[in-house]
TORLUM-894559 format. One record per residue (C-alpha): residue number from 1; x, y, z. Coordinates in steps of 0.02 Angstrom, whole numbers, plus 32768, in hexadecimal, padded with zeros to 4 digits. Example, Ala and Ser with C-alpha at 12.3 -4.5 7.8 and 13.67 -1.06 7.14 Angstrom:
+-----+------+------+------+
:   k :   xx :   yy :   zz :
+-----+------+------+------+
:   1 : 8267 : 7F1F : 8186 :
:   2 : 82AC : 7FCB : 8165 :
+-----+------+------+------+
// end
This chain:
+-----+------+------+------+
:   k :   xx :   yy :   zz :
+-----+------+------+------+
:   1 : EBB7 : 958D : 499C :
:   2 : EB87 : 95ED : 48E9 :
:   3 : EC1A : 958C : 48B2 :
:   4 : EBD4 : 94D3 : 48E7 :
:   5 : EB21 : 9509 : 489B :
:   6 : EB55 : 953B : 47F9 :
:   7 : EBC7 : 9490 : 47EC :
:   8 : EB44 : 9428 : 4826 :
:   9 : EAC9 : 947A : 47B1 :
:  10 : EB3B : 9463 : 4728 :
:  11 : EB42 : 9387 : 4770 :
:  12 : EA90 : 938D : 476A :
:  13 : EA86 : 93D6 : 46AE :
:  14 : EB01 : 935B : 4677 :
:  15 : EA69 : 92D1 : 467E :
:  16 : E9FF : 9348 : 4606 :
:  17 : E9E6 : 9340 : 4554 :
:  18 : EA18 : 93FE : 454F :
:  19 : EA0C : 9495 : 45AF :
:  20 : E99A : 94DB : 4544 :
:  21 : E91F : 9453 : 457F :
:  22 : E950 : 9470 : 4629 :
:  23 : E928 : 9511 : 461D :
:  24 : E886 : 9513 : 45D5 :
:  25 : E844 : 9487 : 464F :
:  26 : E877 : 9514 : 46E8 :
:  27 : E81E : 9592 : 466F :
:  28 : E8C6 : 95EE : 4698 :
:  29 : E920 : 965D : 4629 :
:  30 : E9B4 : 961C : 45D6 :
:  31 : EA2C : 96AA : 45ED :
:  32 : E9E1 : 96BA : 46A7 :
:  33 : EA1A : 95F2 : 46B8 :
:  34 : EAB9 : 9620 : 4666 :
:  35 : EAEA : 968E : 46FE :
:  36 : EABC : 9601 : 4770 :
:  37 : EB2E : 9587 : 4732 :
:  38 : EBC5 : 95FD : 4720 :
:  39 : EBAB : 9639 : 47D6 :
:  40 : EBA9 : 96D9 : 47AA :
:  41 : EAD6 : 96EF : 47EC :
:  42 : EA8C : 967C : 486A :
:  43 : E9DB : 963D : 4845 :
:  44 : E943 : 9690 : 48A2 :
:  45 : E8EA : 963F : 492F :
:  46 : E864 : 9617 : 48A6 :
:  47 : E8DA : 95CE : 482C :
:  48 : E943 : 9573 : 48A1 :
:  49 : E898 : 9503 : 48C8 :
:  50 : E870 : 950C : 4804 :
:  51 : E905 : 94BB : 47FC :
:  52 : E91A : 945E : 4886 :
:  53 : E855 : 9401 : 4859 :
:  54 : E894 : 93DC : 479E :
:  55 : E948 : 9389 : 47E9 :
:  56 : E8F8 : 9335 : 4862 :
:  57 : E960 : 9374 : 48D9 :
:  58 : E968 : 93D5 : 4984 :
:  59 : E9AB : 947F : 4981 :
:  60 : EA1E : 9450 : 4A22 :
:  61 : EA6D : 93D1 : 49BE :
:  62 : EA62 : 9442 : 491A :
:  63 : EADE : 94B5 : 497F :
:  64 : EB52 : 940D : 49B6 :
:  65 : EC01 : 9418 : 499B :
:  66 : EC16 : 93DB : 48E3 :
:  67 : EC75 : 9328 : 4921 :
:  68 : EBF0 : 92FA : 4980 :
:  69 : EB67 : 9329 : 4911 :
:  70 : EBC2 : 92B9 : 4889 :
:  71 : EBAD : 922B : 48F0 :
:  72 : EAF1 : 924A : 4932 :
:  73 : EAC4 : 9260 : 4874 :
:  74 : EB09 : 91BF : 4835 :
:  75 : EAA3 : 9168 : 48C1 :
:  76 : E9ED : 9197 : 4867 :
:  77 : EA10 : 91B9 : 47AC :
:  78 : E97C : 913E : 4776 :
:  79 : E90B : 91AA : 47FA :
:  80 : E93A : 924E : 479D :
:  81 : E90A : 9208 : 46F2 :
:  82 : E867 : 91C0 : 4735 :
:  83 : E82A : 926B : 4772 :
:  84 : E862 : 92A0 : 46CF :
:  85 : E7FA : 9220 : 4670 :
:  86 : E76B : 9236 : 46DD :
:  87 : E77B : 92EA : 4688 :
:  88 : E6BD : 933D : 46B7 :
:  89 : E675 : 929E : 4728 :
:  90 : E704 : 92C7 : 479F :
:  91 : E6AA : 936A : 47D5 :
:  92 : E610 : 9309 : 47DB :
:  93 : E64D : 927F : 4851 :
:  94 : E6B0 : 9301 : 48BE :
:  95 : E605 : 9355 : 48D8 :
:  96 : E5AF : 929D : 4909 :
:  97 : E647 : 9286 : 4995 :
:  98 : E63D : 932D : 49C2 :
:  99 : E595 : 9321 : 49E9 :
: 100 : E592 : 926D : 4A51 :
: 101 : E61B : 92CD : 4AD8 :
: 102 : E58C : 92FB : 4B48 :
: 103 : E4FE : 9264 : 4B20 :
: 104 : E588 : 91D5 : 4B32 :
: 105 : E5C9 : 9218 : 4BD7 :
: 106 : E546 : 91BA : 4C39 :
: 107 : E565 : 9117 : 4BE4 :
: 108 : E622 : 9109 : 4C0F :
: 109 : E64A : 9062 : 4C69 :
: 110 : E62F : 8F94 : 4C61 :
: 111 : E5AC : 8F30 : 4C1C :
: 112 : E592 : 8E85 : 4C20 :
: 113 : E568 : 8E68 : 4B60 :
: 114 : E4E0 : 8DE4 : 4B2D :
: 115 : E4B3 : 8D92 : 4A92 :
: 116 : E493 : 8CDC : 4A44 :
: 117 : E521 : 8CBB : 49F0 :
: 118 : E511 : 8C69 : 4932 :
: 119 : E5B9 : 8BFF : 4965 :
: 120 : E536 : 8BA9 : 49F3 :
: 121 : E48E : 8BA8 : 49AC :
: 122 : E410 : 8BB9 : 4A43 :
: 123 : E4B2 : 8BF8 : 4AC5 :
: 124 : E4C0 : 8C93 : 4AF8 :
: 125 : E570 : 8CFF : 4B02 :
: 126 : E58E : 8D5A : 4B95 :
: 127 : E62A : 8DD4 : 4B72 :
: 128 : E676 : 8E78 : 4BC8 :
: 129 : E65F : 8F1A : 4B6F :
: 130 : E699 : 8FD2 : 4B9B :
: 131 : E68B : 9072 : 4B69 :
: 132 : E703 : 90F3 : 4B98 :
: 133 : E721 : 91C7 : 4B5F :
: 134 : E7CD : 91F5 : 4B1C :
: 135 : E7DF : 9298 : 4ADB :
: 136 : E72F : 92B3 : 4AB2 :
: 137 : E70B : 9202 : 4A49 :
: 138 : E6C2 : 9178 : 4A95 :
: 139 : E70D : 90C3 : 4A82 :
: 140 : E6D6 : 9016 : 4AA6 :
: 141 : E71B : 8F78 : 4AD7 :
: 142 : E6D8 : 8ED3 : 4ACF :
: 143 : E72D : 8E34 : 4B19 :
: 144 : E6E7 : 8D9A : 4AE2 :
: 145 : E738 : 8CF3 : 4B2A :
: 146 : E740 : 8C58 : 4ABD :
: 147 : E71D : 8BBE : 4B2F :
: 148 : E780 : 8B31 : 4AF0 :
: 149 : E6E8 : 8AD2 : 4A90 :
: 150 : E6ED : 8B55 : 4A26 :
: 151 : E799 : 8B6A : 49F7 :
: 152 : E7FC : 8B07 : 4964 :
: 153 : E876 : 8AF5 : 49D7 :
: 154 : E817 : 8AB6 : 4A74 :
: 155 : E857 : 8B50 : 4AEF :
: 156 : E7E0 : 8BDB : 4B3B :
: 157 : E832 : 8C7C : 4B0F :
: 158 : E7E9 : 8D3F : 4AF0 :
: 159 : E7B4 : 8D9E : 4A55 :
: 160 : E799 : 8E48 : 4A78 :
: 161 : E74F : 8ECB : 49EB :
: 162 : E775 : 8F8F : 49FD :
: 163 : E704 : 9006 : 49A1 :
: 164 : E6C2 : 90C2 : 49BC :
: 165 : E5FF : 90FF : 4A16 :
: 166 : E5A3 : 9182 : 49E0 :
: 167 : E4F5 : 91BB : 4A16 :
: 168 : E48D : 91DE : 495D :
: 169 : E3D5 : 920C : 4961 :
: 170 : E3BB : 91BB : 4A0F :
: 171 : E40A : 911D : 4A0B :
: 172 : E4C9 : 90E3 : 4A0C :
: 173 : E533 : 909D : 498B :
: 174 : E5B5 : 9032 : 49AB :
: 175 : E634 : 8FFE : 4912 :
: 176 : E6BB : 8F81 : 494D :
: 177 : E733 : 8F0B : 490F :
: 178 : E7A4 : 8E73 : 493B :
: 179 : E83E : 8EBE : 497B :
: 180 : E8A4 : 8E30 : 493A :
: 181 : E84B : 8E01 : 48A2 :
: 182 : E82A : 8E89 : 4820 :
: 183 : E7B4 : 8E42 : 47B8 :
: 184 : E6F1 : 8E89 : 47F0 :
: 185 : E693 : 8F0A : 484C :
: 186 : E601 : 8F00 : 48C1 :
: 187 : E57B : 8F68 : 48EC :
: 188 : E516 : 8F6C : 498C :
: 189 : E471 : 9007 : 4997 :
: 190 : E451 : 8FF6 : 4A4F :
: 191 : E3B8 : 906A : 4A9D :
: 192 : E3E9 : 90F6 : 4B1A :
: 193 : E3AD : 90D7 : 4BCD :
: 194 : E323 : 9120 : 4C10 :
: 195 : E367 : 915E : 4CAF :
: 196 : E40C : 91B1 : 4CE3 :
: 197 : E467 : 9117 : 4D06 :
: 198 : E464 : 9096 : 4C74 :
: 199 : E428 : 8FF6 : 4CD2 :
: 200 : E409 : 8F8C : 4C47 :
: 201 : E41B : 8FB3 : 4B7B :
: 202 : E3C4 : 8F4B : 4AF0 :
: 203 : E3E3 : 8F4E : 4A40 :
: 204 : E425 : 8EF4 : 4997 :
: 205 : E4D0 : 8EC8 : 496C :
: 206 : E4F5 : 8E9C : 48B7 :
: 207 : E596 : 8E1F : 4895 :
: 208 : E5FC : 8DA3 : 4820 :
: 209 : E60D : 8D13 : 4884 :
: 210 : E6C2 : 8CD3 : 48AB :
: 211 : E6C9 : 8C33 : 4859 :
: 212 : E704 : 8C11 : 47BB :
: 213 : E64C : 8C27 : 4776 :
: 214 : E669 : 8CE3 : 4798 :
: 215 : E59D : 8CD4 : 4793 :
: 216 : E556 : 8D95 : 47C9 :
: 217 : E4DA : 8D8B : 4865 :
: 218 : E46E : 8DE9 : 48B4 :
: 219 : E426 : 8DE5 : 497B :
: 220 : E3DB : 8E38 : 49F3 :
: 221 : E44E : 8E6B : 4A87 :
: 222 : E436 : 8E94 : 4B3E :
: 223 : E4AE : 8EFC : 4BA7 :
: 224 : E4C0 : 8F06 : 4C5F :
: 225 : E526 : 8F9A : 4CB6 :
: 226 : E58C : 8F59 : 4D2B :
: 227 : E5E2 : 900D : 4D71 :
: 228 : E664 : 9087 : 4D2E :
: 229 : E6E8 : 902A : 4D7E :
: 230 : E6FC : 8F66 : 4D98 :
: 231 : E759 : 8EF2 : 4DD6 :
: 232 : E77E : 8E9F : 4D1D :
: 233 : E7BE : 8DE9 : 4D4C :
: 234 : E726 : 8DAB : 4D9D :
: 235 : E6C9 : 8DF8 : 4D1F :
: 236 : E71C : 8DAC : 4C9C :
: 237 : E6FB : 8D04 : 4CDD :
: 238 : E654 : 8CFB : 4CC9 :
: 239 : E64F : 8D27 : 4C19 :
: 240 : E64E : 8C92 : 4B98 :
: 241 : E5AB : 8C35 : 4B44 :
: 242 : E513 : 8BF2 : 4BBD :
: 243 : E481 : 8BA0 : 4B91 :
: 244 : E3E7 : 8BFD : 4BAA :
: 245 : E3B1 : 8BB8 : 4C34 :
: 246 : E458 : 8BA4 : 4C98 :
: 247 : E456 : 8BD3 : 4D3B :
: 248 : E4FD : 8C2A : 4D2C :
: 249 : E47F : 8CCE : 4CC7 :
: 250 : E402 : 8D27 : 4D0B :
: 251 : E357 : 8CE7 : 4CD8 :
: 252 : E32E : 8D96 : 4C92 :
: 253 : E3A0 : 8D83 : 4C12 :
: 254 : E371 : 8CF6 : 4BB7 :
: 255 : E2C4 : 8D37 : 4BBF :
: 256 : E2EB : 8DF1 : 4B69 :
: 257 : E350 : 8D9A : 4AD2 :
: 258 : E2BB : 8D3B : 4AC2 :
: 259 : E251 : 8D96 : 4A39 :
: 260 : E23B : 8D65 : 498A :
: 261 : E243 : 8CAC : 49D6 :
: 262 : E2F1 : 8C3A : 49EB :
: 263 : E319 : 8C35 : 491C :
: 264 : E311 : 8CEB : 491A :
: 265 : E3A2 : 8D07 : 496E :
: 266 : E421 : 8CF6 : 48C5 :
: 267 : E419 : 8D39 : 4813 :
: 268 : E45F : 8CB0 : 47BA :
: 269 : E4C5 : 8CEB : 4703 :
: 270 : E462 : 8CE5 : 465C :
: 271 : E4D9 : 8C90 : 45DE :
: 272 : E4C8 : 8CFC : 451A :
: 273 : E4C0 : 8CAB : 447E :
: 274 : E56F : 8C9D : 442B :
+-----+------+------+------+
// end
């Protein structure tokens, strides 16, 4: 096992400018490190999560035989420099995760997910979104289905966005993006609930629209908990754009997307002098 750690260390260093840098990020001494990845001392408790946090890795997989670990570290090379890059921030966003573990729990489930959508000026999206714990981060999803009027290609199909929740000075952030197309983020601030089971949500998303305009929005949304378990199908037929006043929405929700007035709804983008 002292054998595998001290060859996997040794991987891991290989994607380092030097050991030297390595060991001053672990504010571990050099010879000390230098008896780590010979084999000849294993790391302390302390160390081993010193090093395990810089990695980005898990100390059951830092002790992995060294074939496998090969293969699990070529899988997430781009994640390894990112926590790198991140360099200080990394702490700080580890500490905002940490801290939504307990405040999120309540919130984990569907939504029904409501908005006036800039592609439909004056109709109102309906979509499916869920939040879910894995290891101790939140994540969302958000399935959106294109009805065919609004697709180039005249079929309804889904768009679904995944992003990460965290609970920040009493109200949750959502950052998402289109799993298939990388080219934007959105962010939705939603207000907490005021009792122990989230009934409704309200808050702001902010957007690029899809269309070639790639115009940012901004709109007030309106969430509806539908349990912590669903039957999906069902619900994912009735998502899709409604006029306000269809009878296929409740009449409450037209109604609390309603302030600031009908042109409110969309930011619309500010073209700069050349």
């Amino acid at each position: 096992m002292q054998d595998n750690i001290a060859r996997n260390l040794k991987l891991l260093c290989s994607y380092a400018p030097s050991i030297a840098e390595v060991c001053r990020g672990l504010g571990v001494n050099r010879q000390q490190f230098t008896k780590y990845l010979s084999g000849a001392s294993r790391p302390s408790a302390r160390n081993m999560r010193r090093i395990c946090d810089y990695f980005g890795v898990e100390e059951t997989e830092l002790m992995m035989p060294h074939g496998r670990f090969a293969e699990l570290v070529s899988l997430r090379p781009r994640a390894r420099h990112l926590l790198r890059a991140l360099g200080p921030a990394a702490t700080h966003i580890d500490r905002m995760i940490a801290s939504s573990v307990d405040s999120l729990r309540p919130y984990c489930g569907y939504y029904f997910y409501y908005y006036y959508t800039p592609s439909r000026p004056g109709m109102i999206r309906r979509s499916v979104l869920r939040i879910a714990g894995y290891k101790g981060v939140y994540y969302t999803r958000l399935s959106e289905r294109i009805q065919p009027e609004e697709s180039p290609l005249g079929r309804s199909h889904f768009i679904r966005y995944i992003g990460v929740a965290l609970m920040l000075g009493g109200r949750i952030f959502i950052t998402d993006h289109n799993s298939n197309a990388l080219r934007s983020l959105s962010q939705t601030i939603l207000f907490p609930a005021a009792g122990e089971v989230p009934e409704f949500l309200t808050g702001m998303t902010l957007g690029v629209q899809g269309r070639s305009a790639r115009s940012p929005f901004a709109a007030q949304v309106f969430l509806e908990y539908l349990g912590p378990q669903i039957n999906l199908r069902p619900a994912m037929a009735q998502t899709g754009i409604f006029a306000a006043d269809s009878a296929a929405l409740p009449r409450h929700i037209a109604r609390m997307l309603a302030v600031g007035g009908e042109g409110q709804h969309m930011l619309t983008a500010l073209e700069l002098p050349a």
